[in-house]
VOGU-3710 file (C-alpha; in Angstrom, 3 decimals, decimal comma):
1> xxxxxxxxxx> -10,811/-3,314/-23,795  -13,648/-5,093/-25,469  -15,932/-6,300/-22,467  -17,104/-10,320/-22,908  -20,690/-11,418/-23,223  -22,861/-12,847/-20,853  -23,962/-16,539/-21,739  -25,772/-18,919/-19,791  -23,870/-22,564/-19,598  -25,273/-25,581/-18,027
11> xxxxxxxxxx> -22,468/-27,315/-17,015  -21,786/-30,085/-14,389  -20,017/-28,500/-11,518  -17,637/-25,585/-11,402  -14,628/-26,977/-13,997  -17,684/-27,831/-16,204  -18,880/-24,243/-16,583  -15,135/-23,214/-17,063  -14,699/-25,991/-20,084  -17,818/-24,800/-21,076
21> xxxxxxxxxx> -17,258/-20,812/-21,286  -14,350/-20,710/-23,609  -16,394/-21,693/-26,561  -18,590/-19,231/-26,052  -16,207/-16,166/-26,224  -12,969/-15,892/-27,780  -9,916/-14,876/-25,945  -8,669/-11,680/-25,015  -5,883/-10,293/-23,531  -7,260/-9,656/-20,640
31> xxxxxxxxxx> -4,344/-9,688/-18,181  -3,535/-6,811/-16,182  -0,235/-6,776/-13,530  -0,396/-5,315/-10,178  1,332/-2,214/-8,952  2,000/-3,473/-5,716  5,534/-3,463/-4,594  7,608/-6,337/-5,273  4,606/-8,826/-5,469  3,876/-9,433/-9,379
41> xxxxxxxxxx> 5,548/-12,822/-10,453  8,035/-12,715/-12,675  7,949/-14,563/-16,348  8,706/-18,181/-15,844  7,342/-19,709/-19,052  9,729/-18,729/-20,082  11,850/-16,625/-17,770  12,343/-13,064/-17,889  16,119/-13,255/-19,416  14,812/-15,384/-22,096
51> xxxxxxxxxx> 14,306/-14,981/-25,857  12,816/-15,831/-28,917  16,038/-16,457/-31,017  13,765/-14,541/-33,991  14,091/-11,204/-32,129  17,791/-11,325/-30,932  20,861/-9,325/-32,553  21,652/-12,958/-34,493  19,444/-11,513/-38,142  20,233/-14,765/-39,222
61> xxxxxxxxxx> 18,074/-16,157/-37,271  14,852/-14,253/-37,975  12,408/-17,122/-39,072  14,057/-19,187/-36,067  10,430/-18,545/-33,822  10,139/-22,217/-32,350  13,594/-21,922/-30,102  13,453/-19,658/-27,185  17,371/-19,470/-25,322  18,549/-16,964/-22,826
71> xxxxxxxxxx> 22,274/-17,017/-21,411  22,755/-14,140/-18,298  25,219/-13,583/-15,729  24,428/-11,314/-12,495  27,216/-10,294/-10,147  26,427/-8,418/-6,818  28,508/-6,888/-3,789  27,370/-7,553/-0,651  28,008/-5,725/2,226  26,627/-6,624/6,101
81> xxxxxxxxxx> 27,257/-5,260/8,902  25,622/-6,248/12,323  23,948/-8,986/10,553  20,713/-10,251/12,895  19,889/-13,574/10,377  23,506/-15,227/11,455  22,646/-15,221/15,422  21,840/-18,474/17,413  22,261/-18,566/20,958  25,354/-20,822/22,196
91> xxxxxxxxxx> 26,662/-21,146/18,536  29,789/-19,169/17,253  27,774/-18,436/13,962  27,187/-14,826/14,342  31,138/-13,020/13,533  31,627/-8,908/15,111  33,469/-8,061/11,437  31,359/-7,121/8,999  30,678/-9,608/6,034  31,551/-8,818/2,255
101> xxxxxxxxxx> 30,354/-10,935/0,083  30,691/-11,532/-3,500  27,868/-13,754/-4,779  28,256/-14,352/-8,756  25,351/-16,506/-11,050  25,151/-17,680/-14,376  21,798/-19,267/-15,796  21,208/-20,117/-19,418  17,691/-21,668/-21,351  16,247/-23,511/-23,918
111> xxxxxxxxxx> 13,068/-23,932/-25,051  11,635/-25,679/-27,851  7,894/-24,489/-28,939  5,479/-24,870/-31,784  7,375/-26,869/-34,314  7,001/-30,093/-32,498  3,748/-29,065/-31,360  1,811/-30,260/-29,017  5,241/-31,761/-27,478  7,575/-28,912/-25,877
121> xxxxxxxxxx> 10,464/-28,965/-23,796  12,694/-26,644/-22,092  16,035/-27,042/-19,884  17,666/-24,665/-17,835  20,530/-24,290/-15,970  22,030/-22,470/-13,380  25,638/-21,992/-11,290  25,952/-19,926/-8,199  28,790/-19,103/-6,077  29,970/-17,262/-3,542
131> xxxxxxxxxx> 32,785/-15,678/-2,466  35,022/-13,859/0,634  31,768/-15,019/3,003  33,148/-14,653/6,934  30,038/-17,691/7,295  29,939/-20,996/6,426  28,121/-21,721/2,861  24,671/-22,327/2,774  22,607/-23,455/-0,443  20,873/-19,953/-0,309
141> xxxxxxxxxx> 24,114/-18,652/-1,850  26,076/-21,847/-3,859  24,252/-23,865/-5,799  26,870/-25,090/-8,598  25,795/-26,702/-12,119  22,322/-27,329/-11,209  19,766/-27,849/-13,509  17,079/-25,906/-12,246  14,572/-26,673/-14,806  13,813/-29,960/-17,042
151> xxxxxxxxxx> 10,366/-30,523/-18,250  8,133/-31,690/-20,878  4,863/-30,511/-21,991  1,815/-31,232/-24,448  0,497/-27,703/-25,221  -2,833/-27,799/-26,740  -3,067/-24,371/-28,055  -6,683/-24,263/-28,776  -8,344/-26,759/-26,598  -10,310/-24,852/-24,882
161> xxxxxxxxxx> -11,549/-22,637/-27,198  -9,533/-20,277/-30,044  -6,232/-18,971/-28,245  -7,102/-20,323/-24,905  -4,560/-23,727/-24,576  -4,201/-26,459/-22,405  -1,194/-27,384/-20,658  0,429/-30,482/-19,304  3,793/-30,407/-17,592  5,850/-33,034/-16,172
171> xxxxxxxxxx> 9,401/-32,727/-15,123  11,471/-30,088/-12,736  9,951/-26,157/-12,932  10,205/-23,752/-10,963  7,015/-21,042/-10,434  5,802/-18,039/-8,967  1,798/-17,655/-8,091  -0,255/-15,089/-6,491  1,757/-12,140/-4,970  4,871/-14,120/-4,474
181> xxxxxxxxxx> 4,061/-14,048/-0,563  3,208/-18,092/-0,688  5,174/-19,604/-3,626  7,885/-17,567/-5,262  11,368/-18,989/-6,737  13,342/-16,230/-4,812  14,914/-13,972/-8,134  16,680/-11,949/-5,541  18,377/-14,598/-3,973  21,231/-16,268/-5,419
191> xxxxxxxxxx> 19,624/-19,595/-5,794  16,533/-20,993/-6,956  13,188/-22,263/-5,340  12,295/-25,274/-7,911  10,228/-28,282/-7,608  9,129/-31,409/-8,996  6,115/-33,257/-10,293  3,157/-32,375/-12,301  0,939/-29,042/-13,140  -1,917/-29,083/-15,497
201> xxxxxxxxxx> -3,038/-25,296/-16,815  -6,159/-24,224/-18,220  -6,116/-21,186/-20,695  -3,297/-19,035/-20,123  -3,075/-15,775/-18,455  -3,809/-13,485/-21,014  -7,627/-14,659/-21,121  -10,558/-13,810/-19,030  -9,624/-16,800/-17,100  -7,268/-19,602/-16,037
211> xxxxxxxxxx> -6,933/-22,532/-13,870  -3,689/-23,393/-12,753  -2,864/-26,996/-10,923  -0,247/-28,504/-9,484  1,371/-31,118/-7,530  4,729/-31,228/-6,488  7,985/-32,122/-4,635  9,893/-29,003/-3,793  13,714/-29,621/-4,758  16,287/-29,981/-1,900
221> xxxxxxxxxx> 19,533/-27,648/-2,812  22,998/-29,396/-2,398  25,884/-27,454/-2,739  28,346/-29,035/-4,665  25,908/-32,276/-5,594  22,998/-32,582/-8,092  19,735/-31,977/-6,312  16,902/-34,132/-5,639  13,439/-34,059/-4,513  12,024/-34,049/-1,300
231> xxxxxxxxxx> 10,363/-37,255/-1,697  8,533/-36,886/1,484  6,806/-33,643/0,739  4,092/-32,695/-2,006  3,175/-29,070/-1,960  -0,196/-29,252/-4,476  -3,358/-27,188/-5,149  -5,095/-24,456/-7,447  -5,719/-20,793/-8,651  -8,283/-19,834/-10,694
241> xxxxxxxxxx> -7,661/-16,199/-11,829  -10,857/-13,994/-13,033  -10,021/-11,474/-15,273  -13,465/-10,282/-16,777  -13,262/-6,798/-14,989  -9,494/-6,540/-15,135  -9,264/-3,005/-15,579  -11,054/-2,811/-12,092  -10,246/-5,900/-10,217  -8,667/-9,302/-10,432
251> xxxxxxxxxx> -10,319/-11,805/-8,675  -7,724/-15,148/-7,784  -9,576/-17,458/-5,052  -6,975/-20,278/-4,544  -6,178/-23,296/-2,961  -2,887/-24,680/-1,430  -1,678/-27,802/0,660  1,400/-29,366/1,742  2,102/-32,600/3,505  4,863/-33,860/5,315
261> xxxxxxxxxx> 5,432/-37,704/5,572  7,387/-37,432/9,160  10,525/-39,302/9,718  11,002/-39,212/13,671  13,381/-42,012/13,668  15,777/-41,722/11,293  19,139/-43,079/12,607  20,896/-39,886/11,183  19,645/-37,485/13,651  19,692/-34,344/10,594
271> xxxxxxxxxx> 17,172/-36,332/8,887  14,323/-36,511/11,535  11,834/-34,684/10,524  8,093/-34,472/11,721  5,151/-34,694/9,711  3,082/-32,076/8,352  -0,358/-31,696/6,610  -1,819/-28,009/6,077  -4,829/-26,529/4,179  -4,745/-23,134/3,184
281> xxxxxxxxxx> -7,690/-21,630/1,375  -7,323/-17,929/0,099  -8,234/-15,298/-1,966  -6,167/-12,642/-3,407  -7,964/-9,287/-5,928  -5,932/-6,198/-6,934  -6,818/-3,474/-9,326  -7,745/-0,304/-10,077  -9,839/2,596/-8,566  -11,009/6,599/-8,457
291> xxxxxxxxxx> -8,417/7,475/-11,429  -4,517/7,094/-9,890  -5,825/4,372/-7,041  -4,079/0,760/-6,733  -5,134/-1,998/-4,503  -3,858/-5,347/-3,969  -5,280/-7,702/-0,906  -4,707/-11,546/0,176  -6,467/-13,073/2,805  -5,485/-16,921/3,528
301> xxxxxxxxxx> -6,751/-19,184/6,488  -4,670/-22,555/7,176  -5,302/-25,494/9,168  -5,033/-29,184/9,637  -1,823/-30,742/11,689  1,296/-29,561/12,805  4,191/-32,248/14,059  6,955/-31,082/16,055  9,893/-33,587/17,319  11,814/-34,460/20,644
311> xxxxxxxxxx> 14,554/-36,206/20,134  12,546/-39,188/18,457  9,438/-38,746/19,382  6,967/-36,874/17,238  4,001/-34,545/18,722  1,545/-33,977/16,596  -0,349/-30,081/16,957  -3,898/-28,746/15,734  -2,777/-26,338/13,265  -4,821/-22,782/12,868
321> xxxxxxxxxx> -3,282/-19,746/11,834  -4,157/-16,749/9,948  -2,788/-13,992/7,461  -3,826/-10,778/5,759  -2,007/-8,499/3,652  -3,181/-5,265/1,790  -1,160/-2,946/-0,045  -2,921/0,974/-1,236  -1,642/2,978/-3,697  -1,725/6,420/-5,738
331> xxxxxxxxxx> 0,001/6,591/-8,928  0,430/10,614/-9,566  0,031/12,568/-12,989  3,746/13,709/-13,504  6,718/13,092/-15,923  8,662/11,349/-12,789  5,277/8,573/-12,578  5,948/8,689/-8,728  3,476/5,954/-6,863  3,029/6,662/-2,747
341> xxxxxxxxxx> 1,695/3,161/-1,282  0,786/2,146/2,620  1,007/-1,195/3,428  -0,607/-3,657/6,171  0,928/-7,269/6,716  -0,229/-9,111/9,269  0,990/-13,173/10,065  -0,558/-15,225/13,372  2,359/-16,439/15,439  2,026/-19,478/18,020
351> xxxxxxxxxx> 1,048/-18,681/21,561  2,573/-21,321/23,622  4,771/-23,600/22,536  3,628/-26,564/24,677  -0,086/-26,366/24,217  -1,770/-28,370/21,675  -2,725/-25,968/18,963  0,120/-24,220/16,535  -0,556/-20,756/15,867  2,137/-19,718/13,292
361> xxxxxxxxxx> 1,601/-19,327/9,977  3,090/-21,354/7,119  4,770/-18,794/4,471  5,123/-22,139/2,233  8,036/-20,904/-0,247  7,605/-17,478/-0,175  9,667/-14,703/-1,506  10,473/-11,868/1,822  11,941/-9,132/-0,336  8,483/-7,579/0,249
371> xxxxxxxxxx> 8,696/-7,371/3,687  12,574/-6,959/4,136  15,451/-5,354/1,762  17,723/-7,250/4,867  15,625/-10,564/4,304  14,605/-10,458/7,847  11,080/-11,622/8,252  8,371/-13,748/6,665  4,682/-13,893/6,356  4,545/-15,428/9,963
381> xxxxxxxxxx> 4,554/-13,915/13,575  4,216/-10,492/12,202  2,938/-6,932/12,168  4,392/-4,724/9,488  2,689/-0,981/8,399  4,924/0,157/5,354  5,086/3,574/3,634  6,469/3,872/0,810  7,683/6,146/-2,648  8,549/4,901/-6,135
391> xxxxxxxxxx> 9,534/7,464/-9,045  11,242/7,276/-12,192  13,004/10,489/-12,712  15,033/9,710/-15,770  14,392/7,343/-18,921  15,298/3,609/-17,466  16,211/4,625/-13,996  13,912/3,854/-11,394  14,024/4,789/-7,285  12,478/3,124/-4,340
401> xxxxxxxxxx> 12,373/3,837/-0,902  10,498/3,115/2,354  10,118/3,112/6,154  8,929/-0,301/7,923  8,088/-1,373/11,198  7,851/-4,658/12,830  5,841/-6,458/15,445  5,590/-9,601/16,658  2,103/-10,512/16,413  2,415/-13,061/19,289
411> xxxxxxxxxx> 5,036/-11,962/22,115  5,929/-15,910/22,815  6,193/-16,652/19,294  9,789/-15,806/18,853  11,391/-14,151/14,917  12,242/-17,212/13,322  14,808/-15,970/11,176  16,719/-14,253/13,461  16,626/-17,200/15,896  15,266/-15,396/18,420
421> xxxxxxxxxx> 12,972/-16,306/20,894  11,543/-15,390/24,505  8,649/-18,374/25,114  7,723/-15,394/28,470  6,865/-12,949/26,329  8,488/-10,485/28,351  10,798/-8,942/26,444  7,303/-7,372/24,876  6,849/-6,980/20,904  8,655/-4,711/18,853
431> xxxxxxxxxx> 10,920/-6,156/16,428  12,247/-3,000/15,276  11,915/-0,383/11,977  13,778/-0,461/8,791  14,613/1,962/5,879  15,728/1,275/2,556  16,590/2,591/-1,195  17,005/1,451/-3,964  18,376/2,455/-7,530  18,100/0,852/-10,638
441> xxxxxxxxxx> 19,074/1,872/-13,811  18,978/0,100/-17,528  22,271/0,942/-18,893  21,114/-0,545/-22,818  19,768/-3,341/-24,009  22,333/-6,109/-22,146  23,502/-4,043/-19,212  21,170/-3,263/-16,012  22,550/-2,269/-12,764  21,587/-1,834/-9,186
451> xxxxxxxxxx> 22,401/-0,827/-5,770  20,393/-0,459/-2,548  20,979/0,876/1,196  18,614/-0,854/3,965  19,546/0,064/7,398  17,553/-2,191/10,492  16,750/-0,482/13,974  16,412/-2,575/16,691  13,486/-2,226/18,787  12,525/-3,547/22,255
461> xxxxxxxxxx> 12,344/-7,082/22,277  15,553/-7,009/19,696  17,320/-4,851/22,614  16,660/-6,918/25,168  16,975/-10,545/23,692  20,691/-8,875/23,763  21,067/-9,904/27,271  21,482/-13,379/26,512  18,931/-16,004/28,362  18,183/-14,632/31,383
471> xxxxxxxxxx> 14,936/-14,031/30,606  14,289/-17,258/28,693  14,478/-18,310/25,404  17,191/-17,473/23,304  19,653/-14,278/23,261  21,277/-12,399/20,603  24,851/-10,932/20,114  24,361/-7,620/19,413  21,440/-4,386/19,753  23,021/-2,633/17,445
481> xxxxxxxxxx> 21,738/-1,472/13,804  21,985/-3,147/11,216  23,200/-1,875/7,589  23,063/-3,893/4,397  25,022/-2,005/0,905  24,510/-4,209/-2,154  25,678/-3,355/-5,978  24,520/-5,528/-8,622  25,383/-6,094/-12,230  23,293/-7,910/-14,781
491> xxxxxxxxxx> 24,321/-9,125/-18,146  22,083/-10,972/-20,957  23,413/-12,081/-23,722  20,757/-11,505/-25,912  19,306/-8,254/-24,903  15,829/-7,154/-24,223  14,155/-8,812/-27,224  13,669/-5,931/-28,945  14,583/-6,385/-33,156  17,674/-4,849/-34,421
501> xx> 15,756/-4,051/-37,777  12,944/-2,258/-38,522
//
């Protein structure tokens, strides 16, 4: 990789500097992903299913480079047993039988690019179902005939310099940033994170650097209706990626917000809803070390206020919380490519409920596969060390597996997505451990498949929240383990991009 000169700019301010820089040097690709598990965002301009319609099996259509479509269908088989996320106390939610579930999804694209340049567009749909569910239907699973994406954009493709565009985007997107951990559009799950509003990006990703902005209203899921924003919300803010030393280190400090416009009031008791306006300064740098080391850290500190409701009345709480995750890794010299990684997450939880400050961290619209195969926890009220293996021990099939435990990082703080809760903190800290394993295998060019075993442990404060409310707080139904079976099928109807010709 060619390494970029050193210039001196006189600029006014930071964004001056960065206007000014491009000029200076032209663009490389400079971009390098991480190797940490699960955390490197997947392609959403455009997505990953997505092709040129110049390099699909159609040869009629090889001078056809402005239109990008994609058309997939995934199927999967779920199967739960001694499911923890179901379980409120004094609800009949949580069912003894174990759930099978078939969740089915069909998405389909198109993009227009370059011929009406700088005007671009792109619309994208998407139908999920579900099916043979013992639970009632949530909009994590069925979201039918949405469209999930509807934009327009004026691509500038050299305004910043040669190769190094600026974007403008209005219109319903979805995105991923960072390691996924903060904003993420869930691929795993059956439907999709989106929002809506406005993002400006300078450069692109494949240069030494890039500014990406936003400000937006994340999208409220309905069912069986078409979806609309949450008008009283704006998640907004920055990341400015530097790329110069990419084969060593990417450097991303960032910027997020998101502010709640409360509604204590409302006559329709399901729409109260309290206010909410949190900063959250990070910085996240991966890369490359000492031959076959991997790194990948992010370090964000939030604050600002925190409303919580009462009936109708709203109580507004100091908000200061705290979370660190770092991810090490050794990729070894053999024809299998196995990578060992250890893993440190770490997510403030809040201390007392009826004090004035709120300790738990705000995971935003985060993706959890990283911390769960079950989907049991979130970047908030947590400990989690993580060992794990990946190898590749045939062409196209690839093997995870890994052992993970669980603390609560604050013993009042209660695991919010198990509903369970003991404000004492006497039932102590231990959440419990998990292992899990994974297969996936690239059958040809339209066909990949998948299945994966995760089985969850209960630990000591799982074991005895299983005794109901005696102790305070909220109980659970059941000690017992946990085991979660999925297989998956994924079609695309246009392959993996690769020509047909030569």
């Amino acid at each position: 990789m060619k390494r970029p000169l050193i210039y001196t700019v006189r600029a006014a301010g930071a964004l001056g500097l960065l206007l000014a820089w491009p000029a200076l040097v032209n663009a490389e690709d400079y971009y390098v992903p991480t190797k940490g598990y699960r955390v490197e965002p997947a392609p959403t301009d455009p997505p990953l299913y997505v092709r040129n319609l110049s390099k699909t099996q159609f040869e009629q259509f090889r001078d056809v480079k402005w239109l990008d479509v994609g058309l997939d269908f995934r199927t999967r088989y779920e199967y739960r047993e001694n499911d923890f996320r179901p379980q409120r106390s004094g609800t009949s939610e949580w069912r003894p039988d174990a759930d099978n579930l078939w969740l089915l999804r069909t998405r389909a694209y198109v993009g227009i690019k370059e011929i009406l340049d700088p005007l671009r567009f792109a619309v994208e749909m998407e139908d999920a179902r579900s099916y043979n569910g013992l639970y009632p239907k949530t909009d994590a699973d069925v979201n039918e005939f949405e469209m999930i994406q509807g934009y327009g954009e004026l691509y500038f493709a050299d305004a910043l310099g040669h190769n190094r565009p600026l974007s403008i985007r209005a219109g319903r997107m979805h995105l991923e940033l960072l390691d996924r951990r903060l904003i993420g559009n869930n691929e795993f799950r059956n439907t999709t994170n989106n929002f809506e509003g406005y993002r400006v990006h300078f450069g692109k990703k494949q240069n030494d650097w890039d500014l990406d902005t936003f400000a937006l209203q994340p999208v409220e899921r309905y069912k069986y209706e078409f979806d609309q924003p949450d008008e009283d919300t704006w998640i907004y803010g920055a990341v400015l990626s530097l790329k110069q030393w990419s084969e060593f280190v990417t450097i991303q400090p960032y910027f997020l917000g998101r502010k709640t416009d409360g509604d204590p009031a409302n006559r329709v008791a399901a729409n109260r809803k309290a206010s909410m306006d949190i900063y959250a300064p990070g910085l996240r740098a991966y890369g490359f070390f000492g031959g076959g080391f991997d790194f990948d850290a992010d370090i964000n500190k939030q604050f600002g206020r925190f409303g919580s409701l009462s009936g109708t009345r709203e109580t507004l709480r100091q908000h200061d919380a705290l979370a660190y995750s770092l991810e090490l890794g050794y990729s070894f010299d053999h024809d299998w490519k196995p990578r060992a990684s250890l893993y440190y997450g770490y997510g403030t939880g809040d201390k007392n409920a009826g004090d004035n400050i709120n300790q738990r961290f705000d995971a935003f619209y985060g993706f959890n596969q990283p911390w769960s195969r079950n989907d049991y926890f979130s970047w908030d009220n947590i400990i989690a060390p993580k060992a794990r293996l990946e190898f590749s021990p045939y062409k196209d099939v690839r093997i995870d597996t890994g052992y993970n435990a669980y603390w609560e990082e604050s013993a009042a703080g209660g695991w919010n997505r198990a509903g369970l809760r003991d404000t004492t903190g006497r039932s102590g800290t231990f959440l419990g451990h998990e292992f899990d394993i994974r297969l996936r295998h690239k059958l040809n060019a339209y066909v990949d498949w998948s299945m994966s075993y995760a089985r969850f442990t209960p630990g000591d404060f799982t074991e005895a929240r299983a005794v109901g409310v005696s102790q305070g707080g909220q109980g659970s139904y059941t000690s017992e383990p946990s085991n979660f079976f999925y297989f998956e099928v994924s079609l695309n109807a246009f392959g993996d991009g690769k020509p047909t010709y030569k």
